[in-house]
C-alpha positions in Angstrom: 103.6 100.0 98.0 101.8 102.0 100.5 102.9 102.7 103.7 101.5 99.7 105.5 103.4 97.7 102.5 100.5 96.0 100.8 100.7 96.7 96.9 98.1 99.5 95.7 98.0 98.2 91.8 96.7 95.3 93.3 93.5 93.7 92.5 92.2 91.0 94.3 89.9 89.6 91.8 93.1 89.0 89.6 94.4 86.9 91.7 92.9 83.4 91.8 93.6 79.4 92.8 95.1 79.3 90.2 98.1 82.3 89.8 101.3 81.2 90.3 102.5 82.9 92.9 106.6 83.0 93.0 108.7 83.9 96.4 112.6 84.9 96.1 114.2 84.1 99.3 117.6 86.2 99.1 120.7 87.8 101.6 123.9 89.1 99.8 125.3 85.8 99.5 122.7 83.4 97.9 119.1 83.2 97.1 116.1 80.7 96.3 112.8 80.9 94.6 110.0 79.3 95.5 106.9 78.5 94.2 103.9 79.3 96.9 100.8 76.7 97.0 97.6 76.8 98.5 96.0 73.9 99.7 92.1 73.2 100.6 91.5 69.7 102.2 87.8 68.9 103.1 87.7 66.2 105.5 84.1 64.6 106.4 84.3 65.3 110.2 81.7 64.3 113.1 80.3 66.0 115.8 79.4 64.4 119.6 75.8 63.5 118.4 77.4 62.0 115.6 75.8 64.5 113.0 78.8 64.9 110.0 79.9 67.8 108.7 82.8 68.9 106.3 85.9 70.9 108.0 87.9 72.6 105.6 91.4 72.6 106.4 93.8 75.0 104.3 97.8 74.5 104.3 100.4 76.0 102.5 104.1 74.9 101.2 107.0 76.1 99.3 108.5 74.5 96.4 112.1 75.0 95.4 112.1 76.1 91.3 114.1 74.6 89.7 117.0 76.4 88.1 116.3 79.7 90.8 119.1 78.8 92.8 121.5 81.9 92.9 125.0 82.2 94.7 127.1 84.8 94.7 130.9 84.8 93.9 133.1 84.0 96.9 135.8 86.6 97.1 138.6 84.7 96.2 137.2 84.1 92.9 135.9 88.0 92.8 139.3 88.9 93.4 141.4 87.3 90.9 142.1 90.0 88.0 141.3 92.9 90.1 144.1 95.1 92.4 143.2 96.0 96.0 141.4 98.8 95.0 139.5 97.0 92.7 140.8 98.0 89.7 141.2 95.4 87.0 145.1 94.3 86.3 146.8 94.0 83.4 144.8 96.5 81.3 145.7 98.5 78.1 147.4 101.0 80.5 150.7 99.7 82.8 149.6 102.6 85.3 146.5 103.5 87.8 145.2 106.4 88.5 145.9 106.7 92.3 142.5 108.4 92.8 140.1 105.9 91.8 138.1 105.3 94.6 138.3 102.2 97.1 135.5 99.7 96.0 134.1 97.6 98.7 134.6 94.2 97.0 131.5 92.8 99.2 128.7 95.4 98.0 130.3 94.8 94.5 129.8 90.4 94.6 126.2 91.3 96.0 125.9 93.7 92.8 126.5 91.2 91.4 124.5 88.6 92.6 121.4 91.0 92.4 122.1 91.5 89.2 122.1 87.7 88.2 118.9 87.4 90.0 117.0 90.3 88.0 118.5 89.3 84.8 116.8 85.3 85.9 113.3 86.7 86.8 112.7 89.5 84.0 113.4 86.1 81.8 110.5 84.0 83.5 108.1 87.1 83.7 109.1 87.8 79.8 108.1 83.6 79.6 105.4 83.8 81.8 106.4 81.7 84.6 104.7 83.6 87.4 101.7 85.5 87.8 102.8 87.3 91.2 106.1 87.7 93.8 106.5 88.0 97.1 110.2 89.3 97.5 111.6 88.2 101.3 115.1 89.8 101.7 116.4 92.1 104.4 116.0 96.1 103.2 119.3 96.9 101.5 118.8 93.6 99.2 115.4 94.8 99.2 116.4 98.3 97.8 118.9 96.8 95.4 116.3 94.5 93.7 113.9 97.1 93.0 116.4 99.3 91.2 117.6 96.6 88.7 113.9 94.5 88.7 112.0 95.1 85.3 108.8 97.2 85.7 107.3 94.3 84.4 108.8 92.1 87.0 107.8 95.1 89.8 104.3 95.3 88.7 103.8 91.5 89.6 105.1 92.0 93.2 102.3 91.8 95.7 104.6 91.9 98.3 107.8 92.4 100.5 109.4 91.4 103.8 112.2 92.6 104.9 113.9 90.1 107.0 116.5 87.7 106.4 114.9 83.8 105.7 117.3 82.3 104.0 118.7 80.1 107.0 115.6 79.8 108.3 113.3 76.8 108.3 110.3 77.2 105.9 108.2 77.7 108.9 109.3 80.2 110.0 108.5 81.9 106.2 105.6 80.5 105.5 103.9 82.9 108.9 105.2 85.6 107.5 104.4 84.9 104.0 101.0 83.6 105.3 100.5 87.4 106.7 101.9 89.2 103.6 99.3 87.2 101.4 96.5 87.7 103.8 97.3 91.6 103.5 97.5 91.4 99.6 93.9 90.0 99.9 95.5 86.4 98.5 95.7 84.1 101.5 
């Protein structure tokens, strides 16, 4: 991405009505994909002197897909089998090193969960289940996907916003998303 974060592989002529365009919704505690749709609506309109014309009206929506529901571990279940320094019990060796270092259980359950969401959408890009992604997630989520993603699964992003939608209504993505698209040359 360039520094105004619109994708430079990108070509605008690849993308068409019909490319399935895929948006991952994530936080470090859950995460959605959507599928994006464009809509085109003519509706015969008229005019005060009653002369008709066609107004084009364009919408878009989101579409859960299904199976792309992701949530991450709560730390009660994390936690069974593993010591307060996150060392796993009850292995070959009775003792512990006392220098292993502290793990922060919550970066390791969104590990985790970023991992689980890679491993999902290199499957669908390996299938052919998309044609683009937008990836919405706030920046360290953001930084963690695009170290595990696939470079397959990284060449089909046409974009990225960094903010936290997964609480949010739809609205409130869509304007954003609407923007993102409109940058990508999509919209």
């Amino acid at each position: 991405m360039d520094n105004k974060g619109s994708p430079m592989h990108l070509n605008p002529a690849q993308i068409t009505q019909s490319s399935v365009i895929w948006v991952l919704v994530a936080d470090g505690g859950e995460a959605k994909i959507y599928r994006y749709h464009r809509n085109k609506t003519v509706m015969p309109m008229r005019d005060s002197k009653r002369h008709p014309y066609d107004e084009v009206m364009k919408s878009h929506d989101l579409t859960l897909v299904l199976g792309m529901e992701f949530q991450a571990e709560s730390l009660d279940d994390f936690q069974v089998g593993h010591d307060s320094r996150g060392s796993l019990v009850g292995g070959q060796n009775a003792g512990h090193n006392t220098c292993e270092p502290h793990l922060d259980i919550h970066d390791e359950v969104k590990q985790n969960l970023v991992l689980a969401i890679a491993v999902k959408l290199r499957q669908a890009c390996t299938d052919k289940s998309f044609d683009y992604l937008v990836i919405a997630a706030p920046p360290q989520i953001l930084g963690a996907l695009r170290q595990h993603l696939d470079a397959d699964v990284l060449s089909s992003v046409i974009g990225e916003i960094p903010k936290d939608f997964t609480n949010d209504k739809n609205h409130a993505l869509l304007a954003h998303l609407q923007e993102t698209l409109t940058e990508a040359r999509v919209a």
